[in-house]
N, C-alpha and C positions, 0 to 999 in steps of 0.2 A: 761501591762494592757492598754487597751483601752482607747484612752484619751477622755472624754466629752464634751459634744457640748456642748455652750452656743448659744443660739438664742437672738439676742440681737435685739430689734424693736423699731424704730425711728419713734412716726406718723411724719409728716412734713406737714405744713399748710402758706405759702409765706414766704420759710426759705430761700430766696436765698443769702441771705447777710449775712449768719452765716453757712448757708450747705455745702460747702466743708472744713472747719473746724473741724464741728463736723464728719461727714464720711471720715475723713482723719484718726483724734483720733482711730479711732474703728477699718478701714483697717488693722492702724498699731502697732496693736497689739502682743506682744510677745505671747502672748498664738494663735496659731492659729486657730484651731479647732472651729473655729464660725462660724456661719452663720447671714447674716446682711439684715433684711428685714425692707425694708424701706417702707412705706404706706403713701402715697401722700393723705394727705383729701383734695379734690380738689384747690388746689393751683391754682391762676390767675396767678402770675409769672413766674418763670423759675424754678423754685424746681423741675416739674417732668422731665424737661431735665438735669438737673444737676444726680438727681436720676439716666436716662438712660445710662447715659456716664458713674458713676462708676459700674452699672452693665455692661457694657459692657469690663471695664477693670479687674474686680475682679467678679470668678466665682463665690463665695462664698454671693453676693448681690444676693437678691432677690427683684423687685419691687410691688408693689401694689398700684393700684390707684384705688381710688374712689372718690363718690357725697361730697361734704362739711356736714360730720356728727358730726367732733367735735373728740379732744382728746379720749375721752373715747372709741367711736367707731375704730379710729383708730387702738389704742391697741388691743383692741378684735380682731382685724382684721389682726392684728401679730399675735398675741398669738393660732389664728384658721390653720395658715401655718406656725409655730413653729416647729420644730421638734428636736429642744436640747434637751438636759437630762436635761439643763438649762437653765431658762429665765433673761435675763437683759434689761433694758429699758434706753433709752440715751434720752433727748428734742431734738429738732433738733437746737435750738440757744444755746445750750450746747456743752462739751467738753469731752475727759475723759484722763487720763496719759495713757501713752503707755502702762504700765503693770498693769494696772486695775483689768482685767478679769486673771489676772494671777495669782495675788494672792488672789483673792476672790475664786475662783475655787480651788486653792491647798489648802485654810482652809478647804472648801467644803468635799476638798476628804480626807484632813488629820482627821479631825472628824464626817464624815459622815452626815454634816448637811443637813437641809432643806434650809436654809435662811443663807446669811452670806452678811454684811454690812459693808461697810467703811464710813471714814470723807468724808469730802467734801470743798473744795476751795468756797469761792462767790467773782464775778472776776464784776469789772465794765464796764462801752462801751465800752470803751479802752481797756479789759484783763487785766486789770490792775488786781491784786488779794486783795483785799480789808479786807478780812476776812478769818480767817481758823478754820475749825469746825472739828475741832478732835474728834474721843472717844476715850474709854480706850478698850484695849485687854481684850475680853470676851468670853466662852462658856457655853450656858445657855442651861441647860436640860430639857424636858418635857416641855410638849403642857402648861402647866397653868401658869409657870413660864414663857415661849414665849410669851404669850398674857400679861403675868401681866410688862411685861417688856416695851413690847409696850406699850399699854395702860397708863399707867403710863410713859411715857415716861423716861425714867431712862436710859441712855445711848445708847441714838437712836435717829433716825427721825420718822419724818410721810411721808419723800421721796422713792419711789422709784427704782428713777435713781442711786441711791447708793448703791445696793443690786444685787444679783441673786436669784432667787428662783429652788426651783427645780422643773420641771415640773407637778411633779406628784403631790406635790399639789396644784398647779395650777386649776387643772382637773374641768371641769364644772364651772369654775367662770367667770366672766366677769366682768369688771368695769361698774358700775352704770352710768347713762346717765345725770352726772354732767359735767359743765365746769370750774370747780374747790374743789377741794379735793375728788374728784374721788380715789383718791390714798391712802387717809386716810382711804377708807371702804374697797378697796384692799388689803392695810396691815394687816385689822383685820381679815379681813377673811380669808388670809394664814397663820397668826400667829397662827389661832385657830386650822391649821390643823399642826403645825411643832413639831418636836420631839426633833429638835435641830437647834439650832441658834446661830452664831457665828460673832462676831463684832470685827473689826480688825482695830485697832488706827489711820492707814493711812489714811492722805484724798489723796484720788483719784479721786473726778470726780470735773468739775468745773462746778460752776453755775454761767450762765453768763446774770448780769443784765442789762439790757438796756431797752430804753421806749416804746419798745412794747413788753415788759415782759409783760406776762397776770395778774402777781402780780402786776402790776404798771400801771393797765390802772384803766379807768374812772370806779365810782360806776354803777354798772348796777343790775339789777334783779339776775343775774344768781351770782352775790357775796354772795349773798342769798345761795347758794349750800353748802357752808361750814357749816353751820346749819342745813342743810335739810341731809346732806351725817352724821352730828353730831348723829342728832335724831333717822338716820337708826341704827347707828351703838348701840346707846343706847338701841337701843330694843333688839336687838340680844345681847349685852353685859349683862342686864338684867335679861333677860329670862336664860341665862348658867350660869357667873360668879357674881350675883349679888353685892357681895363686891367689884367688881371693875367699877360699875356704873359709881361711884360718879367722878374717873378719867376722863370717858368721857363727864361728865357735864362741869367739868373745861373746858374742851375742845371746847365745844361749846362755855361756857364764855368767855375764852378766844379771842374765834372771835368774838363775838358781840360788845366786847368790839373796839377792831379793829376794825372792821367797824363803829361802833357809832364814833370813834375818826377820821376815815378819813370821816366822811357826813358832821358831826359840823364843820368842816376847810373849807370846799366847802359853805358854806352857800348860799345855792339857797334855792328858796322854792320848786323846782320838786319833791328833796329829802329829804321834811318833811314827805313825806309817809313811804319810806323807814327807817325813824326815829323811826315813829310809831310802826310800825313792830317789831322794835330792841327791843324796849321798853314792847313789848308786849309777844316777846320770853324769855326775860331775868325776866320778874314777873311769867311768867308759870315756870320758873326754881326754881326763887327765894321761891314759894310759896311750891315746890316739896320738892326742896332738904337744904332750909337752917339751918336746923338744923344738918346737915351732912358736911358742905362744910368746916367750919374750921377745924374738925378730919381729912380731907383729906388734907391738907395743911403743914407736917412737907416737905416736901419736899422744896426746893429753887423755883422749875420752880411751882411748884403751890402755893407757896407766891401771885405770881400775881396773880393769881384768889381769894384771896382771898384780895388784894387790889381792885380789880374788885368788887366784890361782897360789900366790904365799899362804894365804888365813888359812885355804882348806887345804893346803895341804896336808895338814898334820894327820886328818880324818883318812888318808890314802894310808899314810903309814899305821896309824892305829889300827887300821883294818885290814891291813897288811900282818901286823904283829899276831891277831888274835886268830886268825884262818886257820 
C-alpha cells in the first residue's frame, strides 16, 4: 500500500533563535513521506534565509513567504499548498520527537481515523522539560461523541500541533483571523466533521516556553480573541448540539477568568478598561447560563469553572447593587 503524505505547515514569524531546531525535529523524521511547508509571515530577521537553505538541502521543504498577516493567515496559507492525505502543524519555537508522525499516522491507518492526537512535553528556555502531559490510549466513534469529546474536554487538548487531521476534512475551512485560540475554533470545526478520532498516550511534541511565547507576553486587546473565538464557537455549538453549550461557556470562563487574574497583578490604570470588559462578558454569561453551570460541573477540569463562577460572583452582585 501506498504510504500517506502528511503535509506538516510551520507559520514562522522572527523564529531565528528556535528555527533550526524545530525544522531539524520534523526533517528527521522516521516516517518519511512528508512534505514540510514553511510560510514565512514576514519576518525582519533571518527566519526566511534559514527557511531557504533547508529548502535547498531537503526536496521535500516547500517555502512560502508573505506580508505580516498573523498565525492564522499563515496556516491558511499552508493548508492552501498542502497536498497530504494529511495535515500537521508544528510552532516554529516548538519541537517534535523524531517518530512523532510516525505513530500518529500508523493509529491513522490502523483505524481509519480522521483525527488522531498525542501528549505533549512543556520544555522551559532552557529545553529543560518541565511538565508532561499525557493522555490515555483512545478510539472514539462518530461525529457526536468527537465533538463531545473535544468540547468537553475529556482527554484532549484544545492544541493543534499535537494532532494530524486528515485532509479531507479539512476542506473549505480556514482558521479565523484570531491572534490567539485560533486553534480552538479549528478544532471544533473538524471535530464536527470526524467519524473517527484516536488519541494515543505518547507525548510527542515539545512546547517550548520562553518570553516571547505569545502566552507569555504583555495583556493586549487581541488576548480578547480567546472570548470572541469562545462566542463563535458557542453559536455554532448551540445551533447543532445544544447540550453541549454549556461546555463551551466554561470555556470562555475559564479564560476570563485568566485574564482578569493576569490584569489585577499588572495594576496600571491603561488596563482598567480591559477589566471592564471581563466584568461585563462574564455577567452576560452569568445572567445566560447560571442556572445550568453547576449540572455541567461533575467533571474535575470544570470544578474550576465552577469555582470561577463563586469568586466572581460577588462583581454580579456589586454591580447589581450600584446600577
Amino acid at each position: 500500500m501506498k504510504s500517506q503524505k502528511i503535509s506538516v505547515i510551520i507559520p514562522i514569524y522572527n523564529s531565528e533563535e528556535y528555527l533550526n531546531k524545530c525544522i531539524t525535529s520534523v526533517i528527521s523524521q522516521t516516517y518519511s513521506s512528508i512534505e514540510i511547508i514553511l510560510v514565512n509571515d514576514g519576518s525582519t530577521d533571518d527566519s526566511l534565509n534559514i527557511c531557504n537553505y533547508y529548502s535547498k538541502t531537503d526536496s521535500r521543504i516547500k517555502v512560502i513567504s508573505q506580508e505580516n498577516r498573523g498565525v492564522a493567515s499563515a496556516r491558511n496559507a499552508g493548508m492552501e499548498q498542502a497536498t497530504g492525505d494529511f495535515i500537521g502543524f508544528v510552532d516554529s519555537d516548538d519541537y517534535i520527537s523524531y517518530d512523532m508522525y510516525e505513530k500518529l499516522i500508523n493509529s491513522a491507518e490502523k483505524y481509519h481515523a480522521d483525527i488522531v492526537e498525542c501528549g505533549y512535553y512543556t520544555t522551559d528556555s532552557d529545553y529543560k522539560v518541565v511538565a508532561i502531559n499525557n493522555l490515555k490510549n483512545d478510539v472514539i466513534k462518530g461525529e457526536y461523541n468527537c465533538i463531545q469529546n473535544y468540547i468537553k474536554e475529556e482527554n484532549t487538548t484544545n492544541y493543534n500541533v499535537n494532532k494530524i487531521y486528515r485532509r479531507a476534512i479539512l476542506e473549505g475551512l480556514k482558521y479565523p483571523n484570531y491572534k490567539y485560540s485560533e486553534d480552538f475554533y479549528m478544532n471544533v470545526m473538524a471535530h464536527l466533521r470526524c467519524d473517527t478520532k484516536v488519541i494515543i498516550s505518547d507525548a510527542c511534541y515539545y512546547y517550548h516556553r520562553h518570553s516571547n511565547s505569545a502566552t507569555l507576553k504583555n495583556i493586549s486587546k487581541y488576548k480578547f480573541d480567546v472570548i470572541n473565538s469562545g462566542k463563535e464557537v458557542l453559536g455554532i455549538i448551540n445551533a447543532k448540539y445544544p447540550e453541549l453549550s454549556i461546555y463551551v461557556v466554561l470555556y470562555i470562563m475559564n479564560n476570563i477568568r485568566t485574564l482578569y487574574k493576569q490584569i489585577i497583578k499588572l495594576r496600571e490604570t491603561e488596563y482598567d478598561i480591559y477589566k471592564s470588559e471581563l466584568i461585563h462578558e462574564y455577567i452576560n454569561l452569568y445572567d445566560q447560563w447560571k442556572g445550568k453551570i453547576p449540572k455541567a460541573t461533575k467533571t474535575k477540569k470544570n470544578l474550576m469553572a465552577l469555582k470561577l463562577f463563586r469568586s466572581f460572583r460577588f462583581l454580579h452582585d456589586f454591580i447589581e447593587q450600584v446600577k
